[in-house]
KEKE-3310 file (N, C-alpha, C; in steps of 0.2 Angstrom, whole numbers, plus 5000, padded with zeros to 4 digits):
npx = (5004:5004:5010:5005:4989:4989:4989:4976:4968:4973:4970:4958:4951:4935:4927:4921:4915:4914:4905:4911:4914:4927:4934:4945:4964:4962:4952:4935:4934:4927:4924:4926:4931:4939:4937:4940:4925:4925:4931:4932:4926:4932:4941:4948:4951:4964:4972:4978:4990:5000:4995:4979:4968:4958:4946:4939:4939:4934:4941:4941:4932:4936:4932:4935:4935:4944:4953:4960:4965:4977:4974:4982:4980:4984:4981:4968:4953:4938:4930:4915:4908:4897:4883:4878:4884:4896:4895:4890:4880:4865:4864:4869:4876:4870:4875:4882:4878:4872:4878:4880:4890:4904:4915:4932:4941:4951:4947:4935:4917:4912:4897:4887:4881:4890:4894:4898:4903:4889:4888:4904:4913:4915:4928:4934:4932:4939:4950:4956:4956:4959:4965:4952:4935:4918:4906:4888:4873:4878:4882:4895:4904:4909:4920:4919:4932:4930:4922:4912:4913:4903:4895:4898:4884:4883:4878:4876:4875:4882:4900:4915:4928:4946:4957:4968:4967:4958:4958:4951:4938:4922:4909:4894:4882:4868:4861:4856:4841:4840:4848:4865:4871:4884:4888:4897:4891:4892:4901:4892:4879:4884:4885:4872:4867)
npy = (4994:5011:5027:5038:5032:5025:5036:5038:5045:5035:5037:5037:5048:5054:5050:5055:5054:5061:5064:5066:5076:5078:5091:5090:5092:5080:5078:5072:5067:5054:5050:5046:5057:5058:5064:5074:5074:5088:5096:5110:5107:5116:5119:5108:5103:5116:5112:5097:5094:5091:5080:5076:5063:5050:5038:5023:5027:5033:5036:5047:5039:5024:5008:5004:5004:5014:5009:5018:5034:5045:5061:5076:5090:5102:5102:5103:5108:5112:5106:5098:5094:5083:5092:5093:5081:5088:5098:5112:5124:5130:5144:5159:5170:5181:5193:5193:5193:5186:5186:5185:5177:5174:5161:5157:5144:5137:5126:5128:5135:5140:5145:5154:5157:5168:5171:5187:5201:5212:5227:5226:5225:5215:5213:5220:5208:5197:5203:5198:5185:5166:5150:5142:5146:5146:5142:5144:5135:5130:5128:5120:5121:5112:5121:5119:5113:5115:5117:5108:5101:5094:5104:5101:5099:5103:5101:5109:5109:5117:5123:5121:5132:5130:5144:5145:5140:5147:5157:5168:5179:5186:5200:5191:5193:5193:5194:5185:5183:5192:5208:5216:5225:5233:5235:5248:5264:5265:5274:5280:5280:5288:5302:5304:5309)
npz = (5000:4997:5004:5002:5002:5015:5022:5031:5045:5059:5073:5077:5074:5070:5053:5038:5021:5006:4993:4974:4959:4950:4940:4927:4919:4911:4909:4919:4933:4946:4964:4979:4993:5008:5024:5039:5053:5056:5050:5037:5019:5010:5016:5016:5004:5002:5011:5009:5004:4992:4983:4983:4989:4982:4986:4978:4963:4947:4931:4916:4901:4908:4913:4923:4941:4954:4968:4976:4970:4970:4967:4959:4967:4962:4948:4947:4938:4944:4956:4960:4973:4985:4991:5002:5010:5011:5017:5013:5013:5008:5003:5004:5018:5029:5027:5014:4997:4981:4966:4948:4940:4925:4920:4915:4910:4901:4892:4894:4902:4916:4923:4936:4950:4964:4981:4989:5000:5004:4996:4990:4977:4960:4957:4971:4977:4970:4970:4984:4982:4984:4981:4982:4973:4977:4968:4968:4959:4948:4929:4920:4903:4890:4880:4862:4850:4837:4824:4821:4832:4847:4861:4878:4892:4910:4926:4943:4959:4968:4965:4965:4961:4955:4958:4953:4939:4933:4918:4919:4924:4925:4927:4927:4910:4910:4926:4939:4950:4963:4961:4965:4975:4974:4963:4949:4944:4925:4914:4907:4914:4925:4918:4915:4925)
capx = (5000:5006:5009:4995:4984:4988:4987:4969:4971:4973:4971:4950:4948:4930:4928:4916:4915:4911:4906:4914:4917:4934:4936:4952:4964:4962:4942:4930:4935:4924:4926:4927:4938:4938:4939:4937:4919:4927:4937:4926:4926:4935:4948:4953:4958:4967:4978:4979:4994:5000:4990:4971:4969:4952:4945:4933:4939:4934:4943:4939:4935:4938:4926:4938:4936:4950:4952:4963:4968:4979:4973:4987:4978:4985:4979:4961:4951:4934:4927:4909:4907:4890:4884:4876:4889:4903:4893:4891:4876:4863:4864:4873:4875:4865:4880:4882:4873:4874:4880:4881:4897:4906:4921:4933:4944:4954:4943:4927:4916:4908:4892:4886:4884:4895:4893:4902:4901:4886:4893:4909:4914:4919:4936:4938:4931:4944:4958:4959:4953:4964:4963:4945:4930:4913:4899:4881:4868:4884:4882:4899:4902:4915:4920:4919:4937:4929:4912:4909:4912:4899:4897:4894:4885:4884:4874:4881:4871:4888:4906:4922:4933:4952:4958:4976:4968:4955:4960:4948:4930:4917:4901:4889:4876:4863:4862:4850:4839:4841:4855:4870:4871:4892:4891:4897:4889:4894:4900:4885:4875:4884:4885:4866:4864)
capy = (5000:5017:5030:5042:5026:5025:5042:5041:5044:5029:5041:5036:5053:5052:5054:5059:5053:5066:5059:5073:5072:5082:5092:5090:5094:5074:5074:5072:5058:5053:5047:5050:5062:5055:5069:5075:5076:5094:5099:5112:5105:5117:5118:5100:5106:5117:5110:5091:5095:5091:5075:5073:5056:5049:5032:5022:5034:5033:5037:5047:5034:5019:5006:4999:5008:5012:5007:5025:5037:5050:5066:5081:5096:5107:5100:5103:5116:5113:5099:5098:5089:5082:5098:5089:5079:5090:5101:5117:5126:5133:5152:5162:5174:5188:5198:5192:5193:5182:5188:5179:5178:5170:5161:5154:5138:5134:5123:5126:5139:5140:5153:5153:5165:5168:5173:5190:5207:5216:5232:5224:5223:5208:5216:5221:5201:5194:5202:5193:5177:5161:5143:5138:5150:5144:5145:5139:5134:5129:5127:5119:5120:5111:5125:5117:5117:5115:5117:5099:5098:5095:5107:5096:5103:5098:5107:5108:5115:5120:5119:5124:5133:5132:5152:5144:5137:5152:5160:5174:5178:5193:5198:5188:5196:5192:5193:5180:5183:5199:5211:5217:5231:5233:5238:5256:5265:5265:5283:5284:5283:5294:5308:5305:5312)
capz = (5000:4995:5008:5003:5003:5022:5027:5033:5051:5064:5080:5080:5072:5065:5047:5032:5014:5002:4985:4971:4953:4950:4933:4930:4911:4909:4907:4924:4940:4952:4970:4987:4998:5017:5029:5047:5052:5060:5044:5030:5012:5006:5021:5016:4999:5004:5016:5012:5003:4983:4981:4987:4991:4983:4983:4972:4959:4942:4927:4910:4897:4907:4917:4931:4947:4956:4976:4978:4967:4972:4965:4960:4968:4957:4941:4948:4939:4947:4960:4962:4980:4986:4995:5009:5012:5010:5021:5009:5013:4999:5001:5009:5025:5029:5025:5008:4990:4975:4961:4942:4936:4921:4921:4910:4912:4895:4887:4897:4905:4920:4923:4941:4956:4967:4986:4991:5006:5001:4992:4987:4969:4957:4956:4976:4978:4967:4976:4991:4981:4986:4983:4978:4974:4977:4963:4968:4954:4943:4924:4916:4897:4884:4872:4855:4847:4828:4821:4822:4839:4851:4866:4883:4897:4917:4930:4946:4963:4971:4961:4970:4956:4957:4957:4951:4934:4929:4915:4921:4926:4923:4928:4921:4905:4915:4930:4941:4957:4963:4957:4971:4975:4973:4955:4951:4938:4920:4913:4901:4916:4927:4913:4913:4931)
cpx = (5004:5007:5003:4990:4982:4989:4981:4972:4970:4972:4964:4949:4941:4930:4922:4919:4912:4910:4908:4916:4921:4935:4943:4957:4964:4955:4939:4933:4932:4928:4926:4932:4933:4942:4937:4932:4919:4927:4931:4930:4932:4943:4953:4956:4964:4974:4979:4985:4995:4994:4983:4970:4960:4950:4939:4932:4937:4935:4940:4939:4937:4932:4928:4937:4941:4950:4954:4969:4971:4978:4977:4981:4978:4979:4970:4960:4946:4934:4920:4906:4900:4888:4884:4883:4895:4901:4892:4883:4874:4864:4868:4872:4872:4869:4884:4876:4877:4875:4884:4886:4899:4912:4925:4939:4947:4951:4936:4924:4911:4902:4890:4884:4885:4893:4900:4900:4898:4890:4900:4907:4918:4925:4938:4936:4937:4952:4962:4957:4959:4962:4957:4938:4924:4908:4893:4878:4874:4881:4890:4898:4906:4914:4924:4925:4936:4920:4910:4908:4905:4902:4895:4893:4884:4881:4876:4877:4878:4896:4910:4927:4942:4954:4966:4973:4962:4960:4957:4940:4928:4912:4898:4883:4872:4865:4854:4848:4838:4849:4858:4870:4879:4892:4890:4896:4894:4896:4896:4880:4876:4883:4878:4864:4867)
cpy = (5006:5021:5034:5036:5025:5028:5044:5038:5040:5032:5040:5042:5051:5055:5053:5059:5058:5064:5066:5070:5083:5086:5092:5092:5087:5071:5074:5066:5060:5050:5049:5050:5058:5061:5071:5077:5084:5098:5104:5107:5107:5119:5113:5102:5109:5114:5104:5091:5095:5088:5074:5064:5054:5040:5030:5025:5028:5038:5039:5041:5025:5015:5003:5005:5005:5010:5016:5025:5043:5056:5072:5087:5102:5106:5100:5108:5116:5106:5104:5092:5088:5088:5095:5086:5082:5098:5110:5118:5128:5139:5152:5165:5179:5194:5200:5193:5189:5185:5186:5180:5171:5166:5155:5147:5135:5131:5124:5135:5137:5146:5150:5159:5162:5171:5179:5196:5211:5223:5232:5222:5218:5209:5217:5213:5196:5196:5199:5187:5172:5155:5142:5144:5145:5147:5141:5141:5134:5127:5127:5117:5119:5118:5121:5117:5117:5115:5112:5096:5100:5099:5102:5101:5100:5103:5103:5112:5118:5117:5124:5126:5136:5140:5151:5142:5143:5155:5167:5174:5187:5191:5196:5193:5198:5191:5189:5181:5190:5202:5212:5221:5236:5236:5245:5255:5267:5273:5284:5284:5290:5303:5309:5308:5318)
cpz = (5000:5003:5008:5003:5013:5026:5031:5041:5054:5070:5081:5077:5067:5059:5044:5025:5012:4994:4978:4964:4953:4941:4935:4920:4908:4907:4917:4926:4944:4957:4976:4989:5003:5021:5034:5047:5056:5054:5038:5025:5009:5009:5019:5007:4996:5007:5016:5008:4995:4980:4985:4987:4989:4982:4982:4965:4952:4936:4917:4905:4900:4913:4923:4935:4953:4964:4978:4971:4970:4965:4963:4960:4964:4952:4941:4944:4942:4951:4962:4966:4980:4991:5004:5015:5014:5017:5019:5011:5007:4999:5005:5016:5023:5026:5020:5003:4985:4970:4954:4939:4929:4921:4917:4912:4905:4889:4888:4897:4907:4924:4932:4945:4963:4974:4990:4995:5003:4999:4989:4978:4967:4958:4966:4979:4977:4969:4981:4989:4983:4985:4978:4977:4974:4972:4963:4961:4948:4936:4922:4907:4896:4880:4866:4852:4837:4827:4821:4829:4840:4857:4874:4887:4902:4920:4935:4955:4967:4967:4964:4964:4959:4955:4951:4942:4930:4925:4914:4922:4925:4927:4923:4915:4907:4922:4935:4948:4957:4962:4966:4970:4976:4965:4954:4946:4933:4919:4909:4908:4924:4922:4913:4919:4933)
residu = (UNK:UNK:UNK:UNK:UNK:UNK:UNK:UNK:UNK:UNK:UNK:UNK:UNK:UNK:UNK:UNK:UNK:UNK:UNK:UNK:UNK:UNK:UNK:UNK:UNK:UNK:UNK:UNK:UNK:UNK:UNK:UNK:UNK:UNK:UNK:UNK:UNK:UNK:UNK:UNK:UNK:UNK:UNK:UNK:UNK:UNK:UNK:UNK:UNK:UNK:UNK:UNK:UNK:UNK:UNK:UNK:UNK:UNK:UNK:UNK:UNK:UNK:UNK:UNK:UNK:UNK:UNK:UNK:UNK:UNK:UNK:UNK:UNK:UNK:UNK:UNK:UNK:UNK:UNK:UNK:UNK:UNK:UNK:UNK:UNK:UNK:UNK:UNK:UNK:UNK:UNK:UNK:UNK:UNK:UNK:UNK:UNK:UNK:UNK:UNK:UNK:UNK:UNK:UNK:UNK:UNK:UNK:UNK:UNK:UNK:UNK:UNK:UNK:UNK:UNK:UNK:UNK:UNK:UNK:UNK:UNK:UNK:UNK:UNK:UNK:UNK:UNK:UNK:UNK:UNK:UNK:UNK:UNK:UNK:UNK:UNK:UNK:UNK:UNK:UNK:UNK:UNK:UNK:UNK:UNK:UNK:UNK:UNK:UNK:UNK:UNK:UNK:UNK:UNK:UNK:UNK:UNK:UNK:UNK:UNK:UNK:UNK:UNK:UNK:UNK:UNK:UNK:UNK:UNK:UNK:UNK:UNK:UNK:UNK:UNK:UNK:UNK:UNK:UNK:UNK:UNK:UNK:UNK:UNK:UNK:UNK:UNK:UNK:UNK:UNK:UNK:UNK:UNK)
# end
């Protein structure tokens, strides 16, 4: 057995499966993360160091499922966990607003909103970003590399995007729910007052 294989703690510490499919630049792998039933979701991403350790995993294209794959962290661009399980709430805090963002991922794009300090803007959000962004009501897309391609899509009630592999993000066209109150006026509509 591997060492990441027999990293799962021995101390009694009680654990929690999280069932997660991983976008990754390899195509989509399922399986379960095992983590303290103390620990957030997005803590254990963070911190569990290079490799994530997942088992039962399966592999783009193929039909064996594996006992344990160690997962390279890096190489994440999105995981969409079970929310429940992973312990993710559906909205947010009182102190927050949603707000429907776009965001790009090299071959993909992901439309959602995002939960951020009422009166904060996209831009003063994405400053202090680190690590993972959360996007509730997740829409993922293949971008087509030829007119013949098909485009796939996946919906997603919560997707954790890696900040390391965005190749950028905007407000959304549309925006969905109600508007935030963070966005500063255009200069066509300031000129107009």
């Amino acid at each position: 057995m591997s060492a990441l294989a027999s990293s799962s703690p021995t101390d009694g510490t009680p654990q929690r499966a999280v069932q997660a499919a991983c976008c990754t630049q390899a195509g989509w792998i399922t399986g379960r993360f095992h983590l303290s039933t103390s620990q957030a979701f997005s803590d254990f991403l963070l911190q569990s160091g290079a490799f994530l350790p997942l088992t039962d995993a399966a592999l783009p294209d193929r039909d064996a499922v594996l006992p344990f794959f160690a997962l390279g962290r890096d190489g994440l661009r999105a995981v969409a966990p079970d929310p429940a399980a992973a312990g993710i709430e559906s909205g947010g805090t009182r102190f927050t607003s949603p707000w429907s963002v776009t965001c790009l991922l090299g071959d993909s794009v992901v439309e959602g909103q995002i939960d951020f300090l009422t009166n904060q803007r996209l831009s003063d959000f994405l400053r202090a970003a680190r690590g993972f962004i959360l996007v509730r009501e997740a829409s993922w897309q293949t971008l087509p590399r030829t007119s013949e391609a098909r485009s796939k899509t996946r919906h997603f009630p919560v997707l954790l995007v890696n900040v390391a592999q965005l190749v950028g993000i905007a407000d959304a066209e549309v925006q969905r729910g109600h508007g935030h109150p963070g966005r500063l006026a255009s200069p066509s509509e300031t000129d107009a007052r």
